[in-house]
PDB file of N, CA, C, O and CB in Angstrom:
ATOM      1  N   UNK A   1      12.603  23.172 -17.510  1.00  0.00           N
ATOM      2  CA  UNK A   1      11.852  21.932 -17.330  1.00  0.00           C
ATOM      3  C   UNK A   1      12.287  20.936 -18.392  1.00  0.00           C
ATOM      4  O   UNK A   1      12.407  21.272 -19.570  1.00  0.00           O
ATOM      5  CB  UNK A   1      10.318  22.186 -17.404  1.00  0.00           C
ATOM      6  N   UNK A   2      12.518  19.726 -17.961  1.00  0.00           N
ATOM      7  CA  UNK A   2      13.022  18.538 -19.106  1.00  0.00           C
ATOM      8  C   UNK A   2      11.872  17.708 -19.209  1.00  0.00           C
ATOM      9  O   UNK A   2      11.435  17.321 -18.125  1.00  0.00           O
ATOM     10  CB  UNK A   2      14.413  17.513 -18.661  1.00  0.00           C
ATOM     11  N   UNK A   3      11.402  17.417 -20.002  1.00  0.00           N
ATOM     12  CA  UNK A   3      10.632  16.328 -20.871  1.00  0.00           C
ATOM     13  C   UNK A   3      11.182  14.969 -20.511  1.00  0.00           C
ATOM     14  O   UNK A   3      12.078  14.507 -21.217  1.00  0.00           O
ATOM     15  CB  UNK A   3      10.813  16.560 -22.519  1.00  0.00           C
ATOM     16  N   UNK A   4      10.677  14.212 -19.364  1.00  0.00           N
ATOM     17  CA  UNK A   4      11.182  12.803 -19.327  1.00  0.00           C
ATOM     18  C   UNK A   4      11.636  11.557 -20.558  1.00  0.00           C
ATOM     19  O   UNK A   4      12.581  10.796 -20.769  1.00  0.00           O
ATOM     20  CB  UNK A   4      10.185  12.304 -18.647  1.00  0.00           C
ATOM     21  N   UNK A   5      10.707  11.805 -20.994  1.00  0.00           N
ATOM     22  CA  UNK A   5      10.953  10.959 -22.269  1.00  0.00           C
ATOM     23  C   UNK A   5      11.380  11.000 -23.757  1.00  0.00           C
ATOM     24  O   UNK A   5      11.503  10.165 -24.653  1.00  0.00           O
ATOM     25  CB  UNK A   5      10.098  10.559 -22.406  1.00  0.00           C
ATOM     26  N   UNK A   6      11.544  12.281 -23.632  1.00  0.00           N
ATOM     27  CA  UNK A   6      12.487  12.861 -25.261  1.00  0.00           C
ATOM     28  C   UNK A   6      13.338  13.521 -24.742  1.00  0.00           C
ATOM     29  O   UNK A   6      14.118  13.998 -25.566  1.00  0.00           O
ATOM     30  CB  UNK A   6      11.760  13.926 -26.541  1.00  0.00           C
ATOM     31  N   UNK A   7      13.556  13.783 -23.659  1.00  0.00           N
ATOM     32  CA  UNK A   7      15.129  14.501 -23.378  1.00  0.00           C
ATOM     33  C   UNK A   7      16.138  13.062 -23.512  1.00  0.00           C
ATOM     34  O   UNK A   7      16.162  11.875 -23.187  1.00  0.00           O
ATOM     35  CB  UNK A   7      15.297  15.398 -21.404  1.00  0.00           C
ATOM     36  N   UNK A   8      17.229  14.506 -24.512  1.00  0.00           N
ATOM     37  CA  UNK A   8      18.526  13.587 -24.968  1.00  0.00           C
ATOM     38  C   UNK A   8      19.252  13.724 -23.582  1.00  0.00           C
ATOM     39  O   UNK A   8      20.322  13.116 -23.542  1.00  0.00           O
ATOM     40  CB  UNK A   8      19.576  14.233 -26.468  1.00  0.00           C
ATOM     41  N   UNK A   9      19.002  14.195 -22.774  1.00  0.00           N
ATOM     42  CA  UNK A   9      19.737  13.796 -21.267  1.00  0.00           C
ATOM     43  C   UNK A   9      19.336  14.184 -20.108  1.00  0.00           C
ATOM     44  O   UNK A   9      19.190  15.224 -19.465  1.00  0.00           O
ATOM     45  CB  UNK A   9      20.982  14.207 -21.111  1.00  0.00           C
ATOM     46  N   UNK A  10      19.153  12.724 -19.982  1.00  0.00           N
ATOM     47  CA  UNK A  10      18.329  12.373 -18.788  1.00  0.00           C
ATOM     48  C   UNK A  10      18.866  12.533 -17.955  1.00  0.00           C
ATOM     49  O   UNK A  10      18.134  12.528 -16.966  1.00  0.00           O
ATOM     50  CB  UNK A  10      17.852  11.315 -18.593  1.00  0.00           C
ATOM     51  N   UNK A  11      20.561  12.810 -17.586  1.00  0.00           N
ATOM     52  CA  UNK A  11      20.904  12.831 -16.622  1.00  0.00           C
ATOM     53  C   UNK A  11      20.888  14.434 -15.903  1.00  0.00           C
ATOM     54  O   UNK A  11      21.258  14.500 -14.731  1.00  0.00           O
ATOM     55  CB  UNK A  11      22.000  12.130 -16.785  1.00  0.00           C
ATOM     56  N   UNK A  12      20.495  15.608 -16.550  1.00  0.00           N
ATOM     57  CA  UNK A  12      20.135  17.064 -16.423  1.00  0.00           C
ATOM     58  C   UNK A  12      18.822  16.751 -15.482  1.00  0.00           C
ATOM     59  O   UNK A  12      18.713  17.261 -14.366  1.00  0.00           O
ATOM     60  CB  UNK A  12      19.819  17.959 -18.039  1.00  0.00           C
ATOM     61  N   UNK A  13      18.148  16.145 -15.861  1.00  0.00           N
ATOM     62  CA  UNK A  13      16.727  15.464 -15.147  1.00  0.00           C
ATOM     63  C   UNK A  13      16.752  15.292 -13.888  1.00  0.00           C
ATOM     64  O   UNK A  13      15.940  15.723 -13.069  1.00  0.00           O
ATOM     65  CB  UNK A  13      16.336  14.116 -15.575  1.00  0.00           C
ATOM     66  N   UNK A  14      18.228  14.289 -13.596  1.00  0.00           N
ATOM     67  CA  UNK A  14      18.581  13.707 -11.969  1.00  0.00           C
ATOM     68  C   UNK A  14      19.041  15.129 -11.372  1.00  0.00           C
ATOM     69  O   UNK A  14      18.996  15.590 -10.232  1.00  0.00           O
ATOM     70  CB  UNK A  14      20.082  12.294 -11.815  1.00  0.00           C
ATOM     71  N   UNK A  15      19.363  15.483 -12.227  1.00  0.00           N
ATOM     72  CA  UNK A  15      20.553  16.386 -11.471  1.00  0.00           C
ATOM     73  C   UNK A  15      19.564  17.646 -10.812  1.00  0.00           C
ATOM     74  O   UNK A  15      19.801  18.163  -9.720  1.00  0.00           O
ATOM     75  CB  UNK A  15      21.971  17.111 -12.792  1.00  0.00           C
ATOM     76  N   UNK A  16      18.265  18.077 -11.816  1.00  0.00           N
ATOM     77  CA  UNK A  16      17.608  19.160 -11.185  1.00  0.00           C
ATOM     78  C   UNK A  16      16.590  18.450 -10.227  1.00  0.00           C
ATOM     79  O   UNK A  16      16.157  19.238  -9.386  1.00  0.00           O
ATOM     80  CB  UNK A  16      16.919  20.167 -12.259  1.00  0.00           C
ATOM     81  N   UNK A  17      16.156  17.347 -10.136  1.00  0.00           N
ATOM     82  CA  UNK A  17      15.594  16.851  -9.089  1.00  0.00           C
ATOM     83  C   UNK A  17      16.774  16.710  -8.014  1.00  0.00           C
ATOM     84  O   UNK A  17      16.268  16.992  -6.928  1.00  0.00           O
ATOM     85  CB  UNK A  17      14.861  15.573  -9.463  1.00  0.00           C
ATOM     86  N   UNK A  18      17.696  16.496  -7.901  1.00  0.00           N
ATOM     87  CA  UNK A  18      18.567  16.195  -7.039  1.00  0.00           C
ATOM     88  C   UNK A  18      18.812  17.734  -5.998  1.00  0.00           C
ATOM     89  O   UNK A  18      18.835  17.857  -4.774  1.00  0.00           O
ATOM     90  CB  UNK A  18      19.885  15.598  -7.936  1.00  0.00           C
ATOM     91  N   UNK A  19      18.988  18.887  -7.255  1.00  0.00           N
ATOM     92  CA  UNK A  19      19.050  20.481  -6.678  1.00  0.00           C
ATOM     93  C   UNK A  19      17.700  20.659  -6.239  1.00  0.00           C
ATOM     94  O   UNK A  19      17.557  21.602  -5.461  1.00  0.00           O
ATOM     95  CB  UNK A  19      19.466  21.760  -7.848  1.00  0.00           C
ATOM     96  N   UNK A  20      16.410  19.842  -6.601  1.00  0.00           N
ATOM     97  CA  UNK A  20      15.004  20.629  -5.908  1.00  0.00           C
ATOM     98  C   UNK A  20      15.271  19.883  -4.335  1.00  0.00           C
ATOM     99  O   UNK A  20      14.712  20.206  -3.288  1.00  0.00           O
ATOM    100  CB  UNK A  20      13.039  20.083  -6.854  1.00  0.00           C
ATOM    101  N   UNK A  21      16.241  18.856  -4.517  1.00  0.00           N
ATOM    102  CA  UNK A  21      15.205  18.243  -3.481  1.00  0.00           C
ATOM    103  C   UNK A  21      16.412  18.673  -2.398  1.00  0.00           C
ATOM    104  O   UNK A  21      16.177  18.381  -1.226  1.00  0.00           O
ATOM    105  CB  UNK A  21      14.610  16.280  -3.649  1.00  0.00           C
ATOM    106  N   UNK A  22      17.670  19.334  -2.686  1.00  0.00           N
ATOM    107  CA  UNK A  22      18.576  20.262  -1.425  1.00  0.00           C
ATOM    108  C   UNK A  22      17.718  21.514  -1.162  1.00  0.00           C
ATOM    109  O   UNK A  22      17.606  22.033  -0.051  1.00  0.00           O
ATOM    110  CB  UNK A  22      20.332  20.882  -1.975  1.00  0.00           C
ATOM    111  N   UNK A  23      17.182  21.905  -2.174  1.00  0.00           N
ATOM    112  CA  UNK A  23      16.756  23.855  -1.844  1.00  0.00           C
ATOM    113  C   UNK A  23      15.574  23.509  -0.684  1.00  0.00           C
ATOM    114  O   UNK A  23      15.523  23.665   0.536  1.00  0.00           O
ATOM    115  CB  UNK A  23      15.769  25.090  -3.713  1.00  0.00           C
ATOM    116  N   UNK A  24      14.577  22.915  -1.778  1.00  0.00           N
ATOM    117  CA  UNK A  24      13.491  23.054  -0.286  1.00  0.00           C
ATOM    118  C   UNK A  24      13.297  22.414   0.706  1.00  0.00           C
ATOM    119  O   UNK A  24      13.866  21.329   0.824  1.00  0.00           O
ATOM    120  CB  UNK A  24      12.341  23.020  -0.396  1.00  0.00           C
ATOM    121  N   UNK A  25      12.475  22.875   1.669  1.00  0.00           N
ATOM    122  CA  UNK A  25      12.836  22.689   2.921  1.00  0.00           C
ATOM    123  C   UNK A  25      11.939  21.389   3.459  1.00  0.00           C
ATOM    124  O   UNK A  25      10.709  21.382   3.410  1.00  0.00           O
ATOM    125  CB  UNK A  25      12.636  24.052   3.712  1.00  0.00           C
ATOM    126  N   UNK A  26      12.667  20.396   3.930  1.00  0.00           N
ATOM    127  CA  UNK A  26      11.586  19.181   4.369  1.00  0.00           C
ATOM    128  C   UNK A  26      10.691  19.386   5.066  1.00  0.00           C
ATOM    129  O   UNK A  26      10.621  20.248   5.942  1.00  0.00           O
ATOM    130  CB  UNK A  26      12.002  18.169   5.005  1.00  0.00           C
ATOM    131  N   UNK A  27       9.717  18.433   4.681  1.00  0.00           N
ATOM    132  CA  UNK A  27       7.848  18.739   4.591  1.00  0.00           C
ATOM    133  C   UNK A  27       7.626  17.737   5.542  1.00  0.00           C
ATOM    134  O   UNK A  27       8.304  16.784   5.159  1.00  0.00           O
ATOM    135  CB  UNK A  27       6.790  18.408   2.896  1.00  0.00           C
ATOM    136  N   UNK A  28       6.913  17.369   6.803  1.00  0.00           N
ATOM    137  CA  UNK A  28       6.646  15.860   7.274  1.00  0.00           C
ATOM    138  C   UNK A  28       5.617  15.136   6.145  1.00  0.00           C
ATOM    139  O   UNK A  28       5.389  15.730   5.091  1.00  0.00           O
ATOM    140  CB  UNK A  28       5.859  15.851   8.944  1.00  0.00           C
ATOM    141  N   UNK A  29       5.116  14.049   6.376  1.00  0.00           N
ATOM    142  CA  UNK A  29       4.110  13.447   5.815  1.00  0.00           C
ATOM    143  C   UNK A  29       2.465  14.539   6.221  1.00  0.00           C
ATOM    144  O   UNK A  29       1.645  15.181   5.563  1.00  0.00           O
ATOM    145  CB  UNK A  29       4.214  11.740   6.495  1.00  0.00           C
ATOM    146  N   UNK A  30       2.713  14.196   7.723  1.00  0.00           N
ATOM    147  CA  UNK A  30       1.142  14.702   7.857  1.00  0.00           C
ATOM    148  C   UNK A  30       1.078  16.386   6.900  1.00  0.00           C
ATOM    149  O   UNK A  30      -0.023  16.720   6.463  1.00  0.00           O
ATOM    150  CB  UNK A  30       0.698  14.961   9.973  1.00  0.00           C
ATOM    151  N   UNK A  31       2.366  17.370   6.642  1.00  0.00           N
ATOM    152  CA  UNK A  31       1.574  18.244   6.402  1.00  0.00           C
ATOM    153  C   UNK A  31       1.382  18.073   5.028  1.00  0.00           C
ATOM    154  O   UNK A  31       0.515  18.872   4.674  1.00  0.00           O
ATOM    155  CB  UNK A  31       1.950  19.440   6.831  1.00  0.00           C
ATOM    156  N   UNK A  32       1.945  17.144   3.724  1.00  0.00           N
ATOM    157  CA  UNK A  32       1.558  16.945   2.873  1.00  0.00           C
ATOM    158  C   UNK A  32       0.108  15.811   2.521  1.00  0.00           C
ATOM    159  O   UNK A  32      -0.644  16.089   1.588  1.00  0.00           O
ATOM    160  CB  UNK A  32       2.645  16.806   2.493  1.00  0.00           C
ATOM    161  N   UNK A  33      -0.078  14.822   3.206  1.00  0.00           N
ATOM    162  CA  UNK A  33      -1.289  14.544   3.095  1.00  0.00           C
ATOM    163  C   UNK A  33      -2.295  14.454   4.611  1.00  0.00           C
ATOM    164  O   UNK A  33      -2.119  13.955   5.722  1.00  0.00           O
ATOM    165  CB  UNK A  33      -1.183  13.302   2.312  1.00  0.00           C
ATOM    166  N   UNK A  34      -3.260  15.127   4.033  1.00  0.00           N
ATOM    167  CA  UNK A  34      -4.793  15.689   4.994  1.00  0.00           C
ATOM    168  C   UNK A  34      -4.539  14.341   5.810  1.00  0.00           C
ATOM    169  O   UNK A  34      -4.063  13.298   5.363  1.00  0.00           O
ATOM    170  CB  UNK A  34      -6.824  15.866   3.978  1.00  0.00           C
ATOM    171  N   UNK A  35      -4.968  14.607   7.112  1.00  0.00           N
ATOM    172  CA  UNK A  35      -4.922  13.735   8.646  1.00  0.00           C
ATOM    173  C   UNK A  35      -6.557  13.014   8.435  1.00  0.00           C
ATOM    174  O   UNK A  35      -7.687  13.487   8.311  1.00  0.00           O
ATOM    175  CB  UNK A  35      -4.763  15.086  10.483  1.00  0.00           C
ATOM    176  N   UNK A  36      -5.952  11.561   8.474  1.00  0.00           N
ATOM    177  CA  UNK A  36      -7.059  10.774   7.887  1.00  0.00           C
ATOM    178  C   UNK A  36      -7.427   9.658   9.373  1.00  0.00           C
ATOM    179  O   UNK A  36      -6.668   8.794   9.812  1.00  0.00           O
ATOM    180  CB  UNK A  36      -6.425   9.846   6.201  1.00  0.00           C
ATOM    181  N   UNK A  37      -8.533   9.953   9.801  1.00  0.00           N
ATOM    182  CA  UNK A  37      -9.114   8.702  10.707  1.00  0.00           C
ATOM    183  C   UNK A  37      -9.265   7.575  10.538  1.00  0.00           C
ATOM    184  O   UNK A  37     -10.283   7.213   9.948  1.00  0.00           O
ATOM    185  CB  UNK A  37     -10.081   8.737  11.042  1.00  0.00           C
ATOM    186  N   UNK A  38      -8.201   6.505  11.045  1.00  0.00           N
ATOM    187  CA  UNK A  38      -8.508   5.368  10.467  1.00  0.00           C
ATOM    188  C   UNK A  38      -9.265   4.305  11.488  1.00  0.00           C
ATOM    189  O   UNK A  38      -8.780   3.944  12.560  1.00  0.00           O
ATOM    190  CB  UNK A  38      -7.239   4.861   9.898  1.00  0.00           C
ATOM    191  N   UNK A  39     -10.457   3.900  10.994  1.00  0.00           N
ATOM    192  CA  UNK A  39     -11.598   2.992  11.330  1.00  0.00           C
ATOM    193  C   UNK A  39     -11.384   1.405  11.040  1.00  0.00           C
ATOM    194  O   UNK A  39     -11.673   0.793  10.011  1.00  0.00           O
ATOM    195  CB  UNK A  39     -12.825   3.486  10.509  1.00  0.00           C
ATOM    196  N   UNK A  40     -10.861   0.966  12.106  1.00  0.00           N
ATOM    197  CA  UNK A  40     -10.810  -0.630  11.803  1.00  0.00           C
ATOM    198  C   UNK A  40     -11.880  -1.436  11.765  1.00  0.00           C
ATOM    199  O   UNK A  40     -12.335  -1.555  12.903  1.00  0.00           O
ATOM    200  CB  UNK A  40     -10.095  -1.290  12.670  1.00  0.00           C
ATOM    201  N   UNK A  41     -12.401  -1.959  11.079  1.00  0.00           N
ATOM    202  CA  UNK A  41     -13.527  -3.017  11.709  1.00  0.00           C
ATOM    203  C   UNK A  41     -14.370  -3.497   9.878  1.00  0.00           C
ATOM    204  O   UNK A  41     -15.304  -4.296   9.820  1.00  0.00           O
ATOM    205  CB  UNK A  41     -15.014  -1.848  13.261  1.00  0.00           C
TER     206      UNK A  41
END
């Protein structure tokens, strides 16, 4: 885990967000946030 703001390189930072975001597996929206009724009026 890198420390955003005192890591001497930030670019280790991009790079393991860059490897999280190949490994796991895409999420849609609805199953990350709860299915919300929306009420106009």
């Amino acid at each position: 885990r890198f420390n955003r703001r005192t890591s001497k390189s930030r670019g280790l930072l991009f790079y393991r967000l860059a490897q999280l975001a190949v490994v796991t597996d895409p999420n849609p929206r609805s199953k990350i946030v709860p299915a919300q009724d929306v009420v106009s009026g």
